[in-house]
Kinemage of the C-alpha trace (Angstrom):
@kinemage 1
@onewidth
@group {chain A} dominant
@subgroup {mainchain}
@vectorlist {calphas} color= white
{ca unk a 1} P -28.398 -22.038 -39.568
{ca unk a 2} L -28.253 -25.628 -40.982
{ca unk a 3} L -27.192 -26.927 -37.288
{ca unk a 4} L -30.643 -25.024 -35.895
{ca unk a 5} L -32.567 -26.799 -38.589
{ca unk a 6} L -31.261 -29.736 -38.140
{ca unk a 7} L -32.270 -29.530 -34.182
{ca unk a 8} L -36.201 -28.610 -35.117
{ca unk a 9} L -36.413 -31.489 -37.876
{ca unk a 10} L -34.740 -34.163 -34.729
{ca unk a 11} L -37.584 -32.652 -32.163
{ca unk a 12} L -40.587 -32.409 -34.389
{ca unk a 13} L -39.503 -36.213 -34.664
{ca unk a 14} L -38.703 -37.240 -30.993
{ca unk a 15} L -38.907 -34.212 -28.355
{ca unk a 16} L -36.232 -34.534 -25.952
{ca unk a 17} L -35.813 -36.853 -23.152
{ca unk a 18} L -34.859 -34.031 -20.351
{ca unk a 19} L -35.699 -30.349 -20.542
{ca unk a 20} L -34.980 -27.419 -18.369
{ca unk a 21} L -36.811 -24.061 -19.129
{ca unk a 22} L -35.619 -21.236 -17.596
{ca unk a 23} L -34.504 -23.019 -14.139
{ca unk a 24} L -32.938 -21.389 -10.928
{ca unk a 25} L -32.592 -22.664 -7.571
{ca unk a 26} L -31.669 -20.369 -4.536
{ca unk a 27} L -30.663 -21.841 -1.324
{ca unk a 28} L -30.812 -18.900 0.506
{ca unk a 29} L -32.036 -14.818 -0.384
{ca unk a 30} L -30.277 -13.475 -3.511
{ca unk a 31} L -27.773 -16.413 -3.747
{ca unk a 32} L -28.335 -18.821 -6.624
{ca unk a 33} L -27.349 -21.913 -6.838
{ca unk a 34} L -28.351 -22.067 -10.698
{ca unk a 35} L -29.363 -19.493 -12.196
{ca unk a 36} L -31.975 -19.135 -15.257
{ca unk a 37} L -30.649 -22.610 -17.164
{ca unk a 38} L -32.311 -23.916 -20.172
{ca unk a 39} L -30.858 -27.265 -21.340
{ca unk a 40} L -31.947 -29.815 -24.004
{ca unk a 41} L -31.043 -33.356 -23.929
{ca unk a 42} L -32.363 -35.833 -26.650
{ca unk a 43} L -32.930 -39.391 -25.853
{ca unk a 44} L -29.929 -41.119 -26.348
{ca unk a 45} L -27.209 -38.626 -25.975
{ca unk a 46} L -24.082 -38.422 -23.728
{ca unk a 47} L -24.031 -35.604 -21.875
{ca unk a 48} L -21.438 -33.918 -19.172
{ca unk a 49} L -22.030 -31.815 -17.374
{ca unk a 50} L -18.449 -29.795 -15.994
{ca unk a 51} L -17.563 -26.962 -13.389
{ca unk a 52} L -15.898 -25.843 -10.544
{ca unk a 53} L -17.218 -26.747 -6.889
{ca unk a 54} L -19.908 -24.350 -6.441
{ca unk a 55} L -21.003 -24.261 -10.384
{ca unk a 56} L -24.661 -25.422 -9.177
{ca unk a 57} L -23.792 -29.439 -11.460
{ca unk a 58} L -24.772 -31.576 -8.648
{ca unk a 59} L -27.550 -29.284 -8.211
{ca unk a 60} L -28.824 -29.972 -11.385
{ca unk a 61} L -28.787 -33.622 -10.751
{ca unk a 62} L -30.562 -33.663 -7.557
{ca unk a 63} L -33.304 -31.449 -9.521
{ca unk a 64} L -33.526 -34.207 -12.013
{ca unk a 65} L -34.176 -36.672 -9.731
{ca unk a 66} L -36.734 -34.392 -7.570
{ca unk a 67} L -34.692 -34.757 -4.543
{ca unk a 68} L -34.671 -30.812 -4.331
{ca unk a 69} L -36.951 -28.366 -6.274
{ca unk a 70} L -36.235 -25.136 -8.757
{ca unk a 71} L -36.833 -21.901 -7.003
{ca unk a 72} L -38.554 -21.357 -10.739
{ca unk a 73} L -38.587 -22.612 -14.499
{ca unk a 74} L -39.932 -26.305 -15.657
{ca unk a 75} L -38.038 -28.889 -15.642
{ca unk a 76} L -39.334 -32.075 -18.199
{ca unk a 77} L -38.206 -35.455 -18.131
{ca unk a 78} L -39.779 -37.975 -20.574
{ca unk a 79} L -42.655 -35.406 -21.404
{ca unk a 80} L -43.079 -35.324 -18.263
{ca unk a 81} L -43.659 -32.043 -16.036
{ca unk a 82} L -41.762 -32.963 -12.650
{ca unk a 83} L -42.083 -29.644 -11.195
{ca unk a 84} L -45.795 -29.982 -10.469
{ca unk a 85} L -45.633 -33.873 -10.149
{ca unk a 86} L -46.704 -35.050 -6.515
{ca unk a 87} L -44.314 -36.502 -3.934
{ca unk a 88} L -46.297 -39.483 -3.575
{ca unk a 89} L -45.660 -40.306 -7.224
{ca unk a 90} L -41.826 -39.685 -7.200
{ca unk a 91} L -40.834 -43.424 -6.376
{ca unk a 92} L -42.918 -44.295 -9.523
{ca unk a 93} L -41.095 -41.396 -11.291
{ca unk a 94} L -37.508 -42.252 -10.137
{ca unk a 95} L -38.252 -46.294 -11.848
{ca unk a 96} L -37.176 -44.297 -15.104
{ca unk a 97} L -34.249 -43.205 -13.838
{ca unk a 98} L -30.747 -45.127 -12.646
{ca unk a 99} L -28.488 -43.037 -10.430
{ca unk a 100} L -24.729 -43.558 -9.664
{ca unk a 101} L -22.840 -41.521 -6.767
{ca unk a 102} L -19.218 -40.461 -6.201
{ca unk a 103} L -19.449 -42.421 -2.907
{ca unk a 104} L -21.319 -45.932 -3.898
{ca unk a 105} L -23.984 -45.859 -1.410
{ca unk a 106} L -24.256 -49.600 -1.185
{ca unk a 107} L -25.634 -51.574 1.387
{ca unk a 108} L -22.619 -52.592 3.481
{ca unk a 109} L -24.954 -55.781 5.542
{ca unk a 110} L -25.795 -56.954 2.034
{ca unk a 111} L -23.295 -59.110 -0.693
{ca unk a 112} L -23.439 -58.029 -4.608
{ca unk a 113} L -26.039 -60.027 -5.459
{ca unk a 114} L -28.590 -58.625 -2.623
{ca unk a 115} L -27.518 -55.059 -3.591
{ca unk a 116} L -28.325 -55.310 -6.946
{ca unk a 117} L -31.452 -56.935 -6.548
{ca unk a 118} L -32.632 -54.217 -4.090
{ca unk a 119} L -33.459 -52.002 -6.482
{ca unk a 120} L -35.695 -54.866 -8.909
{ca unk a 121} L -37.544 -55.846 -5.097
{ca unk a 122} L -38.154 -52.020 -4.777
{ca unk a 123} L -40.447 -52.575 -7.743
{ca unk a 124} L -42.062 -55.581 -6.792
{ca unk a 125} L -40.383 -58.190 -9.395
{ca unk a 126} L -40.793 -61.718 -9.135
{ca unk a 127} L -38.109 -63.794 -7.630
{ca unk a 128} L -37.840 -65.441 -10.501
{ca unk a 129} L -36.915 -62.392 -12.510
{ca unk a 130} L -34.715 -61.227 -10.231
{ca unk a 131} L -32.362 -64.292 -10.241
{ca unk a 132} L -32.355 -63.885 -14.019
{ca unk a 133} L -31.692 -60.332 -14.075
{ca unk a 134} L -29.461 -59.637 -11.557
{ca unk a 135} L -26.282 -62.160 -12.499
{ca unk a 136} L -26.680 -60.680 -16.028
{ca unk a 137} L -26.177 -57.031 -14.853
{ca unk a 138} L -23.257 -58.614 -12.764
{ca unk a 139} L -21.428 -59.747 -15.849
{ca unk a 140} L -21.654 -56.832 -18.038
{ca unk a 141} L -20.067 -54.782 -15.355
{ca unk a 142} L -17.261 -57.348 -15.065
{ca unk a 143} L -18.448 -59.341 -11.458
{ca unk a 144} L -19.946 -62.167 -11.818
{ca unk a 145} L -17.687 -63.868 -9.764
{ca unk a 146} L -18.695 -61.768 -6.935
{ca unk a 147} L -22.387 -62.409 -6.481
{ca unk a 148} L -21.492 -63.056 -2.394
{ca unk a 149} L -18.614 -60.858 -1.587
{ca unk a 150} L -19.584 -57.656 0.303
{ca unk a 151} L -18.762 -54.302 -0.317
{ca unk a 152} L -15.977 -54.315 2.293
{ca unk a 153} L -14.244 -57.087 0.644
{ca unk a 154} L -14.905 -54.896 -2.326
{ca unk a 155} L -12.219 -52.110 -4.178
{ca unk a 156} L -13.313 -48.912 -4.664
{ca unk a 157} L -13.690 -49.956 -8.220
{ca unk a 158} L -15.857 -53.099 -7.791
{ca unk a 159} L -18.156 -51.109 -5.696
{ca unk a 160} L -18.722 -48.678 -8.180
{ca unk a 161} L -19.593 -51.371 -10.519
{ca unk a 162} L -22.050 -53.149 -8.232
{ca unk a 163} L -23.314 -49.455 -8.110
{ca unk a 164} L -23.542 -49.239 -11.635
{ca unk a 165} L -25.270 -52.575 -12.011
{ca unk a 166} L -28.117 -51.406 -9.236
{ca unk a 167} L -28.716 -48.289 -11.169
{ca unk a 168} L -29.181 -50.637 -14.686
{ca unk a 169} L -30.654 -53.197 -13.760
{ca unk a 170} L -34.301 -51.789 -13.964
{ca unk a 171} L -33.548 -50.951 -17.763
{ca unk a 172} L -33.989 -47.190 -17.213
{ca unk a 173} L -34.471 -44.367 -19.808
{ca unk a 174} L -31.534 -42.000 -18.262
{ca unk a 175} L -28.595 -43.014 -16.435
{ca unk a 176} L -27.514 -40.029 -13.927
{ca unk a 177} L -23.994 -40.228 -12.864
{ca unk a 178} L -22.807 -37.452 -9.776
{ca unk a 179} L -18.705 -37.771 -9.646
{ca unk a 180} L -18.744 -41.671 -10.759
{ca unk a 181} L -15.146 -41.578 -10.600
{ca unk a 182} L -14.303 -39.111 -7.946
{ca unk a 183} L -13.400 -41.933 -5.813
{ca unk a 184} L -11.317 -44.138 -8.425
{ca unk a 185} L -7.551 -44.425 -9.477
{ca unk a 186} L -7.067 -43.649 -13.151
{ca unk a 187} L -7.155 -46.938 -14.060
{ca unk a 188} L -10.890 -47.771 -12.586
{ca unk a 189} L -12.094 -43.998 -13.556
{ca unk a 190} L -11.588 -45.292 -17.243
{ca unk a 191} L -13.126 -48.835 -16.813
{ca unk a 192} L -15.959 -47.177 -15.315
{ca unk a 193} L -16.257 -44.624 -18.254
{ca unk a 194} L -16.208 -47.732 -20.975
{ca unk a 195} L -18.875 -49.052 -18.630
{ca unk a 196} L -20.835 -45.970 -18.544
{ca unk a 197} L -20.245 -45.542 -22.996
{ca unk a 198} L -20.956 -48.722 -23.622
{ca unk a 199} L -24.326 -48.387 -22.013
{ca unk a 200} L -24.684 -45.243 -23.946
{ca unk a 201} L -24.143 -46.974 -26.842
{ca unk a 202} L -27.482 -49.612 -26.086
{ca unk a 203} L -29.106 -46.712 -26.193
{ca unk a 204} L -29.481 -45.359 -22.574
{ca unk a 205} L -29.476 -41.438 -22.493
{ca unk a 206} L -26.263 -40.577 -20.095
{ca unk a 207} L -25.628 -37.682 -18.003
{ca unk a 208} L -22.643 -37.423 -16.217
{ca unk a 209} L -21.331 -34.679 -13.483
{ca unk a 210} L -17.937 -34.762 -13.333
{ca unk a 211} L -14.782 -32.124 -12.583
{ca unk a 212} L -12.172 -34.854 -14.557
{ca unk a 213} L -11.004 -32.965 -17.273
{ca unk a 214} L -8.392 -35.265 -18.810
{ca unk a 215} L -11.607 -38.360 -19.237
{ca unk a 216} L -14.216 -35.475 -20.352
{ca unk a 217} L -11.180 -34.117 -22.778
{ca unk a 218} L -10.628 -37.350 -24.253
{ca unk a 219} L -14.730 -38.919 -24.720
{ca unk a 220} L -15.348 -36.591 -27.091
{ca unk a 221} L -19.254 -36.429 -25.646
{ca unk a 222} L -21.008 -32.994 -25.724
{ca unk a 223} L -19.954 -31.113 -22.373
{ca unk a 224} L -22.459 -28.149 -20.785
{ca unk a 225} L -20.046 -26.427 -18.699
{ca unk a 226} L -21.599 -24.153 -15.585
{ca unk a 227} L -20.184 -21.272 -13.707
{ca unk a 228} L -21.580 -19.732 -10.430
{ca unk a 229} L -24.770 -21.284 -11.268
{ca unk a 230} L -24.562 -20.229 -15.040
{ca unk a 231} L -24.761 -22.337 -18.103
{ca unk a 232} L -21.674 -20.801 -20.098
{ca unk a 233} L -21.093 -23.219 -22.514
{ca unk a 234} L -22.692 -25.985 -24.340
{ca unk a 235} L -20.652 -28.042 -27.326
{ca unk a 236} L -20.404 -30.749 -28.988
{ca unk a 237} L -16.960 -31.943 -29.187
{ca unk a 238} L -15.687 -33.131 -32.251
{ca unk a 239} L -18.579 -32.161 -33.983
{ca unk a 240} L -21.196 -29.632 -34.449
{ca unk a 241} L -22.396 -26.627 -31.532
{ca unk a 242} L -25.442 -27.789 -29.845
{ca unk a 243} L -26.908 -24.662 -29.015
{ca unk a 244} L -30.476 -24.197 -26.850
């Protein structure tokens, strides 16, 4: 009872940043690929989100970021109704947002520097910014000695930092991360995790998809766990039940 009060008295406050009411998607007649999920997430948490291939996580993502939309339910990000917002505002939409993928997606005819400041040109920022911006994002992720290599003279590890700096350096609300470290050694799936908590931490709302039990084990973040397109579990490790 006290944890349920405690959840009205934080959202009379500050509503969540992300909200799903109700949400299912079907790819095809009669087969979901998520299946009536409801899901708070308050500004600021760290969220992952676990399953099996198939469980409908990545789904979820690519909802989030309107590449695909729900079959039916709302989904809400920043107070925001995305499920009746109009493709020709997504770009605008998608500024809020910083997205990292299990397979980089970098520019492979541009070096680190251009990479990263693809994603400030996108938006129209000065030069001027840009050149002030973009080495600072390199150092916090570790590379600022790699402003002109190119992702080929890059480790899998370096790239996914360069991809990590992309996705920050527009300052967004939510960081979205689809199997960050599906591609990584152990060593590099860690640094990358430290990377991805220590944003957390500057207050960036995180939400990771990920099947790596051993880093989700040890984070101690809440973890929403999904099933053949069901939400079946939703906890906050090493602390209270969040329940919604």
């Amino acid at each position: 009872m006290k944890n349920e009060v405690d959840e009205l008295l934080k959202e009379s406050i500050e509503p969540p940043i992300i909200v799903l009411e109700n949400v299912s998607k079907s790819y095809q007649k009669d087969v979901d690929a998520v299946k009536d999920v409801s899901i708070k997430i308050r500004k600021g948490e760290f969220v992952f989100i676990v399953g099996s291939s198939g469980s409908g996580k990545s789904t979820l993502i690519k909802m989030l970021l309107k590449e695909i939309e729900p079959t039916s339910g709302k989904i809400f990000v920043n107070g925001r109704d995305i499920t009746r917002l109009r493709r020709r505002l997504v770009p605008k939409f998608r500024r809020n947002l910083g997205i990292v993928f299990q397979d980089f997606r970098l520019l492979k005819d541009r070096n680190v520097f251009e990479n990263v400041a693809f994603a400030q040109r996108v938006i129209e920022k000065p030069s001027r910014t840009i050149q002030r911006n973009v080495p600072a994002m390199l150092s916090l992720v570790g590379l600022s000695d790699k402003l002109n290599a190119f992702p080929r003279e890059l480790s899998g590890g370096e790239q996914q930092r360069v991809a990590l700096a992309r996705a920050l350096v527009n300052n967004p609300l939510i960081l979205l991360a689809d199997e960050p470290t599906g591609n990584l050694d152990p060593k590099n799936s860690w640094d990358i995790m430290s990377l991805l908590d220590e944003v957390n931490k500057k207050g960036t709302t995180v939400v990771v998809v990920t099947h790596n039990v051993e880093i989700v084990d040890a984070m101690q973040k809440r973890v929403i766990t999904m099933n053949k397109g069901i939400l079946v579990s939703d906890e906050q490790k090493g602390g209270y039940s969040n329940e919604n």
